[in-house]
C-alpha angles and dihedrals in degrees: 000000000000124000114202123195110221105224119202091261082059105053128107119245129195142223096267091045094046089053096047094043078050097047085234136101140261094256093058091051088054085044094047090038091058097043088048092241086136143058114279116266135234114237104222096178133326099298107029135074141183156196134218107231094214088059094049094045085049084044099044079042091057097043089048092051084043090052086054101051 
């Protein structure tokens, strides 16, 4: 049996911790969510939802690149 170490890119994030690392609130993820302005996220269960940092962190880079252009 493996044993894999989760590194912080790994690592799931939720909706609260997605809307404070944004400086927005939970409302405008939903918002966003459902407008596809972010990254897809990943359905845990019925009721919870996340995020992959590492995707964020991709997603925030390229918003950043596309605000200086």
């Amino acid at each position: 049996m493996e044993i894999r170490m989760i590194t912080q890119e790994d690592r799931f994030i939720n909706t609260t911790q997605l809307s404070e690392l944004l400086g927005v609130s939970n409302v405008t993820i939903w918002r966003w969510r459902k407008s596809s302005q972010l990254p897809p996220a990943y359905k845990f269960n019925d009721q919870s939802v996340r995020w992959r940092q590492s995707e964020i962190e991709s997603w925030l880079k390229n918003q950043r690149l596309n605000q200086e252009v």
